[in-house]
C-alpha positions in Angstrom: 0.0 0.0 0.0 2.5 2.1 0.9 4.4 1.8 -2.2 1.1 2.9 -4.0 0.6 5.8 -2.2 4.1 7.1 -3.3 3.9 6.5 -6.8 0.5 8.2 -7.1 1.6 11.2 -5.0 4.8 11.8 -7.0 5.1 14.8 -8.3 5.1 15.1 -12.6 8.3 16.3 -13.4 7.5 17.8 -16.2 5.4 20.9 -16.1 3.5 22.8 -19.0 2.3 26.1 -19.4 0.3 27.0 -22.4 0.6 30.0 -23.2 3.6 30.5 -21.0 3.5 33.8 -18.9 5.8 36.5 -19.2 7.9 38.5 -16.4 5.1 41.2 -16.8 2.9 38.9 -15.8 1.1 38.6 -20.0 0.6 35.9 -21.9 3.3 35.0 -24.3 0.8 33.9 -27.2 1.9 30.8 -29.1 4.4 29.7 -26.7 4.5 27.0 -24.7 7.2 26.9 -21.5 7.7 23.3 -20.7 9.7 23.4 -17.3 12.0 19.8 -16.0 11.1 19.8 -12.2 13.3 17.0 -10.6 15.3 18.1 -7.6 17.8 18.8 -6.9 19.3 19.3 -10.8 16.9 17.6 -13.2 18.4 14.8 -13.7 17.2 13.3 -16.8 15.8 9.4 -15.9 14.3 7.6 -18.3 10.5 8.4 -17.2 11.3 12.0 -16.9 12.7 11.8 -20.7 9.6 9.6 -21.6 7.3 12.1 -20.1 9.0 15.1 -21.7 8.6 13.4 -25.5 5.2 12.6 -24.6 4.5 16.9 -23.7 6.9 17.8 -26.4 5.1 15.4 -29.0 1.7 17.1 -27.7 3.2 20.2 -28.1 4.0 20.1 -31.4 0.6 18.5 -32.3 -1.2 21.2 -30.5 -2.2 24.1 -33.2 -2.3 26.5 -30.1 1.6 26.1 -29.4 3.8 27.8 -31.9 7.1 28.0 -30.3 8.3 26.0 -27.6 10.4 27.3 -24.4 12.4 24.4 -22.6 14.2 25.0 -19.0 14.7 23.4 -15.7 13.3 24.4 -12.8 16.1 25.4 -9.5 19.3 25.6 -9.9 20.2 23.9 -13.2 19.0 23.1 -16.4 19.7 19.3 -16.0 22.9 18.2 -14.9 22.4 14.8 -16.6 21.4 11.5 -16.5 20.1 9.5 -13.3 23.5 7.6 -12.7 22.0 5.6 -10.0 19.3 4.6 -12.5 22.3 3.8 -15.3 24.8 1.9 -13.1 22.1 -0.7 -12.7 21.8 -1.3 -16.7 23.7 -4.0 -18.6 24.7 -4.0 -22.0 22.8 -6.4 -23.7 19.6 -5.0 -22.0 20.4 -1.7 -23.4 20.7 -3.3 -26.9 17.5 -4.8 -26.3 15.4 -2.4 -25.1 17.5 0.6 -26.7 16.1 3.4 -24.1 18.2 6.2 -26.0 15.9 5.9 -28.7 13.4 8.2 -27.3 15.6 10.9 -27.5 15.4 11.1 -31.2 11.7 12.0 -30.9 13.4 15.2 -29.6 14.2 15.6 -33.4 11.2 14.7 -35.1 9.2 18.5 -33.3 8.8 20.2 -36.4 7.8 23.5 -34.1 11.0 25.4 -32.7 12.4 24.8 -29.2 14.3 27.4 -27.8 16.5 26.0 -24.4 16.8 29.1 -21.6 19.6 27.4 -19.8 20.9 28.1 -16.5 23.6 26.9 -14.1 24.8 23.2 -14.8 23.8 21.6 -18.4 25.7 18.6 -18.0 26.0 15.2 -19.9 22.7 14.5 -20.9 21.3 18.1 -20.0 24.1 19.2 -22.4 22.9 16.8 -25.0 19.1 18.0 -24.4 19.9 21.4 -25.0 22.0 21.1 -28.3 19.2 19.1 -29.9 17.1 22.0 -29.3 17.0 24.5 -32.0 18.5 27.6 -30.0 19.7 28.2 -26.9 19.1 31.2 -24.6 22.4 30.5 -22.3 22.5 32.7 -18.5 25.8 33.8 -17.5 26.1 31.5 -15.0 25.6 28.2 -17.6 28.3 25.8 -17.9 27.7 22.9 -20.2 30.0 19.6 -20.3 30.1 15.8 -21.3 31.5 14.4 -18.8 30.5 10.9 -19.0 34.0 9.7 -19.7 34.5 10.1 -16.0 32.0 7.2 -15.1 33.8 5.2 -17.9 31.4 5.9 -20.4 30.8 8.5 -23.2 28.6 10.5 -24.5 24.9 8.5 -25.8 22.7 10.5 -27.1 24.5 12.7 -30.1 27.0 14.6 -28.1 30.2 13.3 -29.6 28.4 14.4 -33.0 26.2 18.0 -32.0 29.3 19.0 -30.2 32.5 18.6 -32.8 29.8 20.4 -35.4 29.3 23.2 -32.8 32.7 23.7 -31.9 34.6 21.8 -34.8 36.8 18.4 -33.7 39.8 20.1 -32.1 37.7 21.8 -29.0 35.3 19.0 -29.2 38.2 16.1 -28.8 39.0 18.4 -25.5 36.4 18.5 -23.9 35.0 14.9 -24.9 38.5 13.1 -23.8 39.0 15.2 -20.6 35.4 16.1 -19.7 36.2 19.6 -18.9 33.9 22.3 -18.4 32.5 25.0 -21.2 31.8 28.4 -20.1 28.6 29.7 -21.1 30.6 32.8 -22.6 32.6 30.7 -24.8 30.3 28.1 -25.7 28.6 31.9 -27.5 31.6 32.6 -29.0 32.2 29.5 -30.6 28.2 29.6 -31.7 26.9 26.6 -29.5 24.8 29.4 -27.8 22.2 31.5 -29.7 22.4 34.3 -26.9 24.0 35.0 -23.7 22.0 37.0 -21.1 22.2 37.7 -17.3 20.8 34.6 -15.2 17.7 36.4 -13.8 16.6 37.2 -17.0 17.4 33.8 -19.0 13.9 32.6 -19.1 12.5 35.7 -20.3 14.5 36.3 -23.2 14.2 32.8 -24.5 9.9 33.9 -23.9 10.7 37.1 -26.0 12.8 35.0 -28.7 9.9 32.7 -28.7 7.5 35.3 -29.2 9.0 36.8 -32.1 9.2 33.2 -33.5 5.4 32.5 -32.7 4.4 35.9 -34.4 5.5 34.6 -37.9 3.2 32.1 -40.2 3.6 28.8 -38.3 4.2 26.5 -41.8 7.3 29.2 -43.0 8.4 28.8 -39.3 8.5 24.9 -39.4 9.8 24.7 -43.6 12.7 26.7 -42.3 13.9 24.9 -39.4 14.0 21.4 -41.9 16.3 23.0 -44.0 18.3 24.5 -41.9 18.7 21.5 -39.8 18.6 19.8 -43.4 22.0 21.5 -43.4 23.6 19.3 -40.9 22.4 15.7 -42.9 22.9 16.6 -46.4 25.7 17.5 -48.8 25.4 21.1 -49.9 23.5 20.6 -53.3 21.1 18.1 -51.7 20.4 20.7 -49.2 20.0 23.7 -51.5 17.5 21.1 -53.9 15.8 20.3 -50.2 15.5 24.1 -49.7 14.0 25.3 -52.8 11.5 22.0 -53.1 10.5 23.4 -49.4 10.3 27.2 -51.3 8.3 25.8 -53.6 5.5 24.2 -51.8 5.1 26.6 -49.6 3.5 28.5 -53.1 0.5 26.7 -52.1 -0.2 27.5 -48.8 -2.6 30.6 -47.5 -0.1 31.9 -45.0 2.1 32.8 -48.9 -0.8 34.5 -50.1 -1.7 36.7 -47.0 2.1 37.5 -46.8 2.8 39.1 -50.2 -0.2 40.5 -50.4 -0.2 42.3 -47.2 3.3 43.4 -48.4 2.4 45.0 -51.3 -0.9 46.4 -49.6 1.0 48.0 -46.8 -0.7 46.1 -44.1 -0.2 43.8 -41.1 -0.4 40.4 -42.6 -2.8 37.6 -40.5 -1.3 34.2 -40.5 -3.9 31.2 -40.6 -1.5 28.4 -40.3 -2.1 26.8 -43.3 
């Protein structure tokens, strides 16, 4: 009984607000703030990941949502996976049951996901935020892989989003020794979309959202394909993957509104379709 009281009054770790509400207290139409809420630092288990693809997949299904904010609530963004959880896993029940896989879900939102990250993004918080599309990084973020300290590395794409962040040299670095990256460099080295103060990190990834949710919703998603198109294909495949995208999006509404309120000198109303 016992035991069934605790799992039903267990908080969700994973909280939602649609619309998300900004620091002035309005709604931030169009965007959704989805918040990781596991003390002390988030760490990323495999039912909080399962329960954050399930809101994310929601999300991106819901015609209300536009833009999607992701943080972590406390002190940290996530400072990685649950290693008590992992140290009881065996290789050929990983094989079998392949819990990464969920992760590239992650990949498959076709609506933007900005990460507002704050104090530690470690491991598999690191790794959370660079499959995001942006990042909105506080001065007091540090980001780091490393699981090469449990005897390990990286499982869920940070050997690979890293060394194209930073290029193989850093990468190597930081993979191999799993050192620390300063939120100020990881900027300059373009890992980090932008760098603001730490009280104000979840706000400005709102405001970036914002902008992002005021622009017709089908441009917004054909854009973020090719660019992360970019990353999969060789250059002429992705410039033939771009302009097939330009192309098609000649038939939607949103195309029609747009130039036309152009030429007419008018605000333009996106329908979303």
């Amino acid at each position: 009984m016992s035991a069934i009281l605790s799992a039903v009054s267990e908080p969700d770790p994973v909280r939602v607000d649609l619309p998300a509400v900004g620091p002035d207290g309005a709604a931030v139409v169009g965007v959704a703030l989805v918040t990781i809420d596991r003390p002390p630092v988030n760490a990323l288990g495999l039912a909080v990941m399962g329960r954050l693809v399930e809101e994310l997949e929601r999300l991106d299904a819901d015609a209300a949502c536009r833009c999607i904010v992701l943080t972590g609530a406390g002190r940290a963004f996530s400072a990685g996976a649950d290693i008590r959880e992992m140290a009881a896993r065996t290789a050929p029940g990983l094989l079998a049951d392949d819990p990464f896989s969920r992760w590239d879900r992650v990949r498959g939102i076709r609506k933007p996901i900005v990460a507002a990250v704050h104090g530690y993004a470690f491991g598999g918080g690191c790794e959370l935020a660079m499959a995001c599309d942006m990042i909105v990084a506080a001065d007091d973020a540090v980001f780091g892989q490393p699981e090469v300290k449990l005897g390990v590395i990286p499982g869920v794409g940070g050997t690979q989003r890293l060394t194209r962040a930073l290029g193989k040299a850093r990468a190597m670095e930081l993979v191999l020794t799993g050192a620390n990256l300063p939120a100020r460099e990881a900027e300059a080295r373009g890992l980090v979309t932008r760098l603001v103060p730490a009280r104000e990190v979840v706000a400005a990834a709102l405001e970036l959202a914002g902008t992002i949710a005021a622009m017709p919703p089908l441009a917004v998603m054909a854009a973020k394909e090719a660019v992360n198109a970019a990353y999969e294909m060789s250059l002429g495949a992705g410039v033939a993957h771009e302009r097939r995208l330009f192309y098609l999006l000649f038939a939607s509404d949103d195309r029609v509104e747009g130039m036309g309120a152009f030429l007419e000198k008018r605000r333009p109303e996106w329908k979303g379709r």
